[in-house]
Each structure stands twice: as structure tokens, then as C-alpha cells.
C-alpha positions in Angstrom: 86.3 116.2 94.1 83.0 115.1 92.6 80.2 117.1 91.8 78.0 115.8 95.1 80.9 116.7 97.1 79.7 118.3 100.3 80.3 121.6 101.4 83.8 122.2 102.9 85.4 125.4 103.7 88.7 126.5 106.0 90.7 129.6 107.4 94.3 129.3 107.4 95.5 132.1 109.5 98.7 132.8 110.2 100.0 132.6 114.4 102.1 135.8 114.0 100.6 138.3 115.8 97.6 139.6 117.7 94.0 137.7 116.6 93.3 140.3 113.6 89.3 141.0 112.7 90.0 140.7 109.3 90.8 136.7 110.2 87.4 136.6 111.8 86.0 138.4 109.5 86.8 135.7 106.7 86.1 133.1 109.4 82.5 134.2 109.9 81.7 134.4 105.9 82.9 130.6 106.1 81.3 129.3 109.2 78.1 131.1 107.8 78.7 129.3 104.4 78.9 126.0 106.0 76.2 125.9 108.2 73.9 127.0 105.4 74.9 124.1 103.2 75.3 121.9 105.9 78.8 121.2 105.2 82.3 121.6 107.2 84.3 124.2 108.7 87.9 123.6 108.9 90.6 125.6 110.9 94.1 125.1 109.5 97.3 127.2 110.9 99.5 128.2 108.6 102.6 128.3 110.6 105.4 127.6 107.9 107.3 131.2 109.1 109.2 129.2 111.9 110.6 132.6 112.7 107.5 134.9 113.4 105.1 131.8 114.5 104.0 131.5 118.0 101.9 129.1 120.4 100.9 132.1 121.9 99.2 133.6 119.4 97.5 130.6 118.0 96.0 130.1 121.3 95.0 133.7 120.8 93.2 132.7 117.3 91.4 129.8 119.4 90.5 132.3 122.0 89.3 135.1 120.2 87.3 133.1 117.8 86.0 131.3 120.1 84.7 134.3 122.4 83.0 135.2 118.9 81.2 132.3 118.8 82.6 130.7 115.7 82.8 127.1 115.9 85.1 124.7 113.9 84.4 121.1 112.7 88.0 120.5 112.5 91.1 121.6 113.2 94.7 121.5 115.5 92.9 121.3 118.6 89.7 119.3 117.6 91.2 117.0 115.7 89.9 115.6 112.3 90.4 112.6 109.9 92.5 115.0 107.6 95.1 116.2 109.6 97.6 117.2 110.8 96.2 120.9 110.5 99.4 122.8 111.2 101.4 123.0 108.2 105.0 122.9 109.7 103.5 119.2 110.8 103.0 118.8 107.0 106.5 119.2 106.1 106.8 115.9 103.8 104.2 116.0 102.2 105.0 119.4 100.4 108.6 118.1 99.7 106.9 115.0 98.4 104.6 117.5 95.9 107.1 119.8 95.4 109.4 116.8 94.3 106.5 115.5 91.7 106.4 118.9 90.2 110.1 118.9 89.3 109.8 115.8 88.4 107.0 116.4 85.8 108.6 119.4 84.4 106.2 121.7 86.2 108.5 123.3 88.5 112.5 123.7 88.8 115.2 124.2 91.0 116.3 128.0 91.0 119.7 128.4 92.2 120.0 132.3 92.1 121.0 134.1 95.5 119.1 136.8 96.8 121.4 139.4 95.5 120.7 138.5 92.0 117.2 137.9 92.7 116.6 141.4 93.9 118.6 143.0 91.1 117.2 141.2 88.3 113.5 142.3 89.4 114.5 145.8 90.1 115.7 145.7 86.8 112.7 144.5 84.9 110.2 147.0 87.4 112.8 149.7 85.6 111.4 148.1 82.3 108.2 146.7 82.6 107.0 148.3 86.1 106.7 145.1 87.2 109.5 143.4 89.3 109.9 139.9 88.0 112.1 136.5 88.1 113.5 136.6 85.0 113.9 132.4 84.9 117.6 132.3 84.6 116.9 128.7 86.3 114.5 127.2 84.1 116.3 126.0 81.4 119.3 124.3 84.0 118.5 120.2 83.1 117.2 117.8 86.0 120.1 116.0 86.2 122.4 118.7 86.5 120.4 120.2 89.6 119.9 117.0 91.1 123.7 116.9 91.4 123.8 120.9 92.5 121.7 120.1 95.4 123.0 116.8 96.3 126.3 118.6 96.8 125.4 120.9 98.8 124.2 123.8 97.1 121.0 126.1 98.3 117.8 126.5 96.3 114.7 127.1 95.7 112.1 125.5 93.7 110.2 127.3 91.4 106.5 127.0 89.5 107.3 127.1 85.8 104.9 129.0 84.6 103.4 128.9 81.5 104.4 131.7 78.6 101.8 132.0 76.7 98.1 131.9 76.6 95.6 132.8 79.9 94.5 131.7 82.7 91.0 132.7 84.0 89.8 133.1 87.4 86.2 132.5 87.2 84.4 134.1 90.9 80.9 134.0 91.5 80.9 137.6 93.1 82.9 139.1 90.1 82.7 137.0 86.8 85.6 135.5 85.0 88.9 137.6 85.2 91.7 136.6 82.9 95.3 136.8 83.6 98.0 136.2 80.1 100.2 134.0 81.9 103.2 136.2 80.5 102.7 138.5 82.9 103.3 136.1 85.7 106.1 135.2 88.0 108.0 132.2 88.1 106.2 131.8 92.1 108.9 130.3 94.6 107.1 127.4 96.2 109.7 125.4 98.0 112.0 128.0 100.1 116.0 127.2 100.8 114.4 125.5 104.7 112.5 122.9 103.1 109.0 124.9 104.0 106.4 125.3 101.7 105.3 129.2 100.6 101.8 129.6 101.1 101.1 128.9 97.2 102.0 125.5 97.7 101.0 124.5 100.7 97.6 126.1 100.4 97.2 124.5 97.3 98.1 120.7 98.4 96.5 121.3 101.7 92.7 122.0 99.9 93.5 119.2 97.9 94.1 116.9 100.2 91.4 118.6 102.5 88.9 118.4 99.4 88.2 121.7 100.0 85.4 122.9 97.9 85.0 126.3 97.9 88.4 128.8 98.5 86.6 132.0 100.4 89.2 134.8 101.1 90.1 138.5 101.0 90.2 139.8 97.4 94.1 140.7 98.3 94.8 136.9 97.3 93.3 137.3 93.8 96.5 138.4 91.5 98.0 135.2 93.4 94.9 132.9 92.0 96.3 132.1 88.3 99.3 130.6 89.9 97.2 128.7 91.9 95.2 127.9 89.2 97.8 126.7 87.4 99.2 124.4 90.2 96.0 122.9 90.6 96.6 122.0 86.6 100.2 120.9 87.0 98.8 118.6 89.8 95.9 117.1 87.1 93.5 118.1 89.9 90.5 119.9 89.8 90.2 123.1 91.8 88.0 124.5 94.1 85.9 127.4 93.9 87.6 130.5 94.3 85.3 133.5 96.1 86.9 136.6 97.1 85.6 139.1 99.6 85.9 142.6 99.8 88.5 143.7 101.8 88.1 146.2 105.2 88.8 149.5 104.6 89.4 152.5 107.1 87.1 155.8 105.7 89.6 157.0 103.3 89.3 153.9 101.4 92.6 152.3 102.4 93.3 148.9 103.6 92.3 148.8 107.7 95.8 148.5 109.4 96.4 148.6 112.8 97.8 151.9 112.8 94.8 153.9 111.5 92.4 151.3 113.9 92.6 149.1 116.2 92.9 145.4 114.3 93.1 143.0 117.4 90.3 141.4 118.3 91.7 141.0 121.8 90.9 145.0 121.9 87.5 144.8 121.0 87.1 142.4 123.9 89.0 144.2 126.4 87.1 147.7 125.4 83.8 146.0 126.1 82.3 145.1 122.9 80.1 142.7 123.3 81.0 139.1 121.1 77.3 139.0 119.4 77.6 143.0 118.3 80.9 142.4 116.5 79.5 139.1 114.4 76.2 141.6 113.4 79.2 144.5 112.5 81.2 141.9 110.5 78.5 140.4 109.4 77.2 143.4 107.8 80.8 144.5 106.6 79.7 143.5 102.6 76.1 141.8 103.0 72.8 143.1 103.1 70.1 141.9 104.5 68.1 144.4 102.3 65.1 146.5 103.7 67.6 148.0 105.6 67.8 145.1 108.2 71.4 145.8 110.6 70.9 144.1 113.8 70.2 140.3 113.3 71.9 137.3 115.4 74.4 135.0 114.0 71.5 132.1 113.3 69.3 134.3 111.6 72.2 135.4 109.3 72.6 131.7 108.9 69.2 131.3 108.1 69.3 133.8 105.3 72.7 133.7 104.2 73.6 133.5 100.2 76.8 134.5 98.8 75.5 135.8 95.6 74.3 138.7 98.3 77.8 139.8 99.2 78.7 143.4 98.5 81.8 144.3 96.5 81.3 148.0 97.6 84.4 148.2 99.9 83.3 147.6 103.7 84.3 150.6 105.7 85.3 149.3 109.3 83.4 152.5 110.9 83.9 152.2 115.1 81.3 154.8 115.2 78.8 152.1 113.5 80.4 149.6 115.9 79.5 151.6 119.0 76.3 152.3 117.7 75.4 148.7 117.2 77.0 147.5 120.4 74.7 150.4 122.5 71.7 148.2 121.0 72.9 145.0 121.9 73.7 146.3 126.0 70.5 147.8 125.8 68.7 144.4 124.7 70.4 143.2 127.8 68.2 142.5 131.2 69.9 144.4 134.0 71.1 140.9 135.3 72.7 139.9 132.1 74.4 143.3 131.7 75.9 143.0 135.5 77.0 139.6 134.7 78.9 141.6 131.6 80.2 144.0 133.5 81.7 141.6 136.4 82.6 139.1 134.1 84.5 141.1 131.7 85.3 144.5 133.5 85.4 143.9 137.3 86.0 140.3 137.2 88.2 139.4 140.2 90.8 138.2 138.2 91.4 141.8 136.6 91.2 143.3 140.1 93.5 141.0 141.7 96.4 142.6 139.7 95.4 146.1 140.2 95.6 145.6 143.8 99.0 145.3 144.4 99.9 148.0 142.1 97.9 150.2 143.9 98.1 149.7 147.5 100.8 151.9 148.4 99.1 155.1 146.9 96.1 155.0 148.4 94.6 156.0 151.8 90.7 155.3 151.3 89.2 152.8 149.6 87.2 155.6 147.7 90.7 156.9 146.3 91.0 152.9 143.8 88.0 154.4 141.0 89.8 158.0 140.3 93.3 156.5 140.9 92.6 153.5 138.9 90.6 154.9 136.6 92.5 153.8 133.3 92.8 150.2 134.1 89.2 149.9 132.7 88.6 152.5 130.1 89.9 152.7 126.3 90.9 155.6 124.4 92.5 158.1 127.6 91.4 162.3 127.3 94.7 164.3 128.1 96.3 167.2 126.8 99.3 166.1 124.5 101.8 168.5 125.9 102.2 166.1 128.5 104.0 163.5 126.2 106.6 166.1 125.9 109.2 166.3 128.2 111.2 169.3 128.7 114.5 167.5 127.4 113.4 166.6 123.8 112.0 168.4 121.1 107.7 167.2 119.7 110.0 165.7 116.9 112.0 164.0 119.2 109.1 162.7 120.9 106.7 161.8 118.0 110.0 159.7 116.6 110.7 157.9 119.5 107.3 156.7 120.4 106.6 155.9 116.7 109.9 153.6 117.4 108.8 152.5 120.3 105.3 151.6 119.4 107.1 149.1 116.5 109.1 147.2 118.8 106.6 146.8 121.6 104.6 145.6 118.6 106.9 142.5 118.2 107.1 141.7 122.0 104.6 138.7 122.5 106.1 138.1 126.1 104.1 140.8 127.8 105.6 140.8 130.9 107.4 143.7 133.2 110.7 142.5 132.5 110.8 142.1 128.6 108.7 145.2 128.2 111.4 147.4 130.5 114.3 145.4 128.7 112.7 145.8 125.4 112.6 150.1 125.8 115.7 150.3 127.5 117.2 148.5 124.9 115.3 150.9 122.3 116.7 153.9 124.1 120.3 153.4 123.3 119.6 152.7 120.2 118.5 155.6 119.4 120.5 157.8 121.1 117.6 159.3 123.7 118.0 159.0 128.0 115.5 156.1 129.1 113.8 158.1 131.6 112.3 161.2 128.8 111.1 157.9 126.9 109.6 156.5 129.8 107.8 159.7 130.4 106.2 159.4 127.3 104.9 155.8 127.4 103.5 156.5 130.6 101.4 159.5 129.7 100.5 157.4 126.4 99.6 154.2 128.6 98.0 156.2 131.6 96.8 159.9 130.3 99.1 160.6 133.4 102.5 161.7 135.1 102.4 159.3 137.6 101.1 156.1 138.2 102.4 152.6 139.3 105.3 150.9 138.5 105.1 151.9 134.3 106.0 148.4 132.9 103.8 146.2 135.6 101.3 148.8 134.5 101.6 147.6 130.7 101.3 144.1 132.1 98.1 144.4 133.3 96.9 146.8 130.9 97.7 144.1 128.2 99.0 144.1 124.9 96.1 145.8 122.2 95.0 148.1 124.7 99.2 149.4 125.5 99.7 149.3 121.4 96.4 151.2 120.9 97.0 154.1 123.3 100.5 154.5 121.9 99.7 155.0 118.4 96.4 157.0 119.7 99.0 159.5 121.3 101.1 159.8 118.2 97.9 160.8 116.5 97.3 163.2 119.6 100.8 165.3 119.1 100.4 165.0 115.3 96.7 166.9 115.4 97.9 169.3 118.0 101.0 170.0 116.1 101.3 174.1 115.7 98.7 174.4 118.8 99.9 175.7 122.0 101.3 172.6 123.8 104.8 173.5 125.5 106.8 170.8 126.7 105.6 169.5 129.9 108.3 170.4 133.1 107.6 167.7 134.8 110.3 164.8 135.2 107.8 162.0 134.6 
């Protein structure tokens, strides 16, 4: 990577779950970065967890990012003169880098098993407070774990770290950090499937990808020294390292989808409008200054430098977010803001499912708004003693939809069928009749007793907006604990 080298950035999220904002958040500081310096944006899926990993949801990473308006020079589905850009297509070439490594003395194989693994670092967190590899493997010679694996046995492959001395991460928003290299792990790289970890696959992928500058969460930066120090096993230079602030709910913590909603496929489906959340994320750790908060996504190109970004701790405030959104559907002509409303509230696509589900309940056509009513809106008002029904206890309730709310989580086939198998399934597990459950979801889903079909309801509902009300009527029962809310009688 020479000094004149031009501009290139990436994203590497992971396809393991709903679009989160805090991928587009890290997505927009790039793309901005880019197009300032006139250089390249590169999307890369890191899809080495073969087990969690889903077509679905990178299609949903596409989508979502797409509907934000951030664009990609190149990537799985645009193509590019460094591909593949899907690292389980990249396979051999981290087996062949993982094999140089070993071979140079920089790495090893470690033939531990995960019982010894875990009791060795739960010993040294007893000692140190820090749970460790303790490098049983290191010293095992070449030859001798050439012929372990070649009969047979399992490992993994190891970064040998250095013992003594530093290493120092040098970022432009912080200043040089040092790390003694003492206090580091052993970092597996190769796992016992052949796939890469993300240290090593992030780390020969920008390589290979001359990838200039490394912009990510500051979560990543106790994992930089290792990197660092691949990037020096390797003999190659590495890129600039910048870490951004993470998103924080108002308590300071790390945004999670259970204090907010994360998806980005929520934001869309609750009306926000694509250019309002670039100006929010936008403005989630950069100012502007003379307090400037509503700009487009080519004026914030225009002005962009990262020496600007704030290290303050962004606080992912939906009040802000509402706020900012009300002046963007106000900048709106009245045609523009029908075309908005048709396109992504009453579009005929939407309706066309709630139709059938509805038929059969209503007499008038006037009866569809009030009896459809939470097909189109987010967060539902109802009183929580509804979620109660009169055959479990709150703490019986609160506990199964907590349950329930995690393994709807993991259901990326959002149809009727898996969702009813899926609960049903949850039910006996637990120990609680399906139909109290059922009761619950439905009042969490609907703010009612009755309503369609429950699980064709969820279908059309969708996934974030389903997982949202859930968790939004867990918070309901746990605020109105100790108030008067007796179980509701109704059978649901």
C-alpha cells in the first residue's frame, strides 16, 4: 500500500440477523469518507458462521442500505476486480495465510479441547481477572503437529503472540494507545471447520483489498494489537485504524435491541423517512457546529472531515429521531407526502394481505380502519392487564413472553406455520398450556383479545415490528408491576 494509494474503505457485516443501525451507521461514516476523498466503498459479508448465516438476511443488508441511500463501489452483488466478497467463498485463501503463519513461526497449532480451554481461562480470570489461553500449544514442534493433524486429530491454529514489549494503536480520533503484548491472548484464527475467525480474515481480506483506512465501532479496539501484530507477522503494512463511538441508549449503555428497537427494517416499517435517519445517524458523533442538525446526505459529503467526529458517546434518542423526521415530512409537498404514504403505508401490496384476514369480521367497509387499525401503526396503547390471563400468575406471563420473544428472535422464516410451530413448541417446553401463551402474544402483537388468525397476523405484521411490540409489552407489565392490573378473564 503506497503512500498515493487512493482512498478505500469497506463494511463487513455479518448476515445473522435483522439489518442493525449500528451497520449503517458505520456504513454511512465510510460511504461519507469515500466520496469526500474520492476513493471506494466496498461491501464485504462476513459470513464465516455457516451456522447463524443467512441469504435472507444479507438481502436484508442490501435492502435496507439501499433504501438509505448508501451506495457501494463494490461488493457480492456488484461485483469488483477483488472479489469474491463473501468470505465463506474465500476459504483457501485463509488456509493458505493461515498455513504461512505456522510456517514462519508466527502462529501454531493448538490442540487443546474446549474443556481445557474453558478451565484454564477460568482459572487465570481467578488470578489475573482476565480469562486467558495459557499457550500450552506453543511450544508443541512443527513436525510433531503436522503429524497430529495429518492423523486425524482436531485443532486450531493460533497467533503467537508476542511476550514482551508493546504494541501501539495509533487513531486519529484518540492518539496512540499502547497495549504490553503480555497482556494479550494467544487469538484463535483458524477454527477446528477450516473458517477463518474474524481476526484473520479481516486482516487478509484488507490486505488483499488494499484497504486504506479500517473505520469501525470503538468495540473492535482491544482486538486492534492483535491485528496489528498480524499485519507485522504478514511483513505488511497496515491500514489506518479509526474507531467511532459506539450508540448508546440514555443510560449510557450499549443500544441493544431490547432497550430499542435495532432493525432498520423497523424504522422503515414505522414510517421514518430514509433521508431523516442518514441526518440522525449522521449526527450520532459529528457536528456540523453552529448548531446545524438537519442537512442532506451531499451536503454532509460536502463538509465531511473525520478529525470532526465526536467521541462524546452518541445517544440513539427516538425522541430526536421523531423530531427530525416531523421536519423532513413537513419539507414534503403534499404530493410527495401522499406518494409516502401510499407507497410505504397503503401500498397495495400491504393491503392485499390484510384483506383476507379480514373479510370475515367485517360488515361495512367503514368497519377495515378501527378493525385494522394495528396493521399500520407502531408502538400499540393498551392496558397490560390484558396480557394476563386468568390461568397464570404476572410472573408467569412476564417469563414466558421474555422466552418467547428470544426464540421468535431466531425464526428468520416468518411465516404462519414456523411461527405457530415455533410457540407451540416453546410451550411444552416450558411447561405452560399453548392457548394462555397465545393470549399473550396476541395482546402484545395487536393491543387486543381478538383479532385474525394470530400467526397469519405476525406474518403480515412482519418480523421488527412482531419482536418490538413483544419486548414493548414486557416493558408494559414490568412498569405497571404493583399497580392495579388483575388478570384479564377473558380466554383470549
Amino acid at each position: 500500500m503506497s503512500d498515493n494509494c487512493p482512498v478505500r474503505v469497506r463494511i463487513a457485516p455479518s448476515p445473522t440477523g435483522d439489518p442493525h443501525v449500528g451497520t449503517a451507521y458505520i456504513a454511512l461514516f465510510n460511504m461519507v469518507f469515500a466520496r469526500r476523498h474520492e476513493g471506494r466503498f466496498i461491501l464485504r459479508i462476513e459470513d464465516t458462521d455457516q451456522a447463524r448465516s443467512t441469504l435472507q438476511s444479507e438481502e436484508a443488508i442490501y435492502r435496507s442500505l439501499k433504501w438509505l441511500g448508501l451506495t457501494w463501489d463494490e461488493g457480492p452483488d456488484v461485483g469488483g476486480e477483488y472479489g469474491p466478497y463473501r468470505q465463506s467463498e474465500r476459504k483457501e485463501t485463509y488456509l493458505e495465510y493461515a498455513r504461512r503463519l505456522i510456517e514462519s513461526g508466527h502462529a501454531y497449532h493448538c490442540f487443546c479441547d474446549d474443556e481445557r480451554v474453558n478451565r484454564v481461562r477460568a482459572e487465570q480470570r481467578d488470578l489475573t481477572g482476565v480469562g486467558r489461553y495459557d499457550g500450552h500449544c506453543r511450544a508443541i514442534a512443527l513436525d510433531e503437529a503436522r503429524a497430529r493433524v495429518a492423523a486425524g486429530e482436531q485443532s486450531v491454529v493460533r497467533l503467537k503472540m508476542p511476550q514482551d514489549g508493546e504494541t501501539v494503536l495509533d487513531c486519529p480520533l484518540r492518539g496512540p494507545i499502547a497495549y504490553p503484548n503480555s497482556q494479550q491472548n494467544d487469538q484463535v484464527l483458524l477454527k477446528t471447520d477450516g473458517f477463518p475467525t474474524y481476526h484473520l480474515a479481516n486482516v487478509v481480506d484488507d490486505h488483499l483489498m488494499e484497504i486504506t483506512h479500517v473505520i469501525r465501532a470503538e468495540e473492535w479496539i482491544p482486538s486492534t494489537p492483535k491485528h496489528l501484530v498480524l499485519y507485522r507477522s504478514f511483513g505488511w503494512r497496515p491500514p489506518t485504524f479509526i474507531h467511532m463511538p459506539i450508540l448508546r441508549n440514555r443510560d449510557r449503555s450499549k443500544i441493544s435491541k431490547r432497550r430499542n428497537p435495532t432493525s432498520l427494517d423497523y424504522y422503515r416499517r414505522a414510517g421514518i423517512l430514509p433521508e431523516a435517519m442518514v441526518n440522525f445517524l449522521a449526527n450520532l458523533g459529528y457536528s456540523f457546529g453552529d448548531d446545524i442538525e438537519k442537512f442532506t446526505l451531499a451536503e454532509f459529503i460536502e463538509g465531511f472531515a473525520i478529525e470532526r467526529v465526536s467521541l462524546g458517546g452518541p445517544v440513539f434518542d427516538l425522541d430526536k429521531l421523531d423530531w427530525l423526521n416531523g421536519l423532513y415530512l413537513r419539507d414534503l409537498s403534499h404530493e410527495d407526502l401522499l406518494d409516502r404514504v401510499m407507497t410505504e403505508v397503503l401500498s397495495r401490496e400491504r393491503l392485499a394481505k390484510i384483506v383476507p384476514l379480514i373479510r370475515e369480521r367485517i360488515v361495512r367497509l367503514e368497519e377495515f380502519v378501527p378493525k385494522t387499525e394495528y396493521f399500520f401503526s407502531g408502538a400499540l396503547d393498551y392496558d397490560p392487564a390484558l396480557l394476563v390471563h386468568k390461568k397464570l400468575t404476572r410472573e408467569q406471563v412476564q417469563g414466558a413472553l421474555a422466552g418467547a420473544v428470544e426464540r421468535l428472535d431466531s425464526v428468520l422464516d416468518w411465516r404462519a406455520e414456523t411461527l405457530e410451530e415455533t410457540l407451540r413448541e416453546f410451550a411444552a417446553e416450558v411447561g405452560i398450556k399453548a392457548g394462555p401463551l397465545f393470549m399473550g402474544v396476541r395482546v402484545a402483537v395487536t393491543g387486543r383479545t381478538a383479532s385474525p388468525g394470530l400467526f397469519e397476523t405476525m406474518e403480515v405484521l412482519g418480523r421488527p415490528i412482531c419482536l418490538f411490540r413483544v419486548r414493548d409489552a414486557l416493558r408494559k407489565l414490568t412498569e405497571s408491576n404493583g399497580k392495579d392490573t388483575a388478570p384479564s378473564d377473558r380466554p383470549g
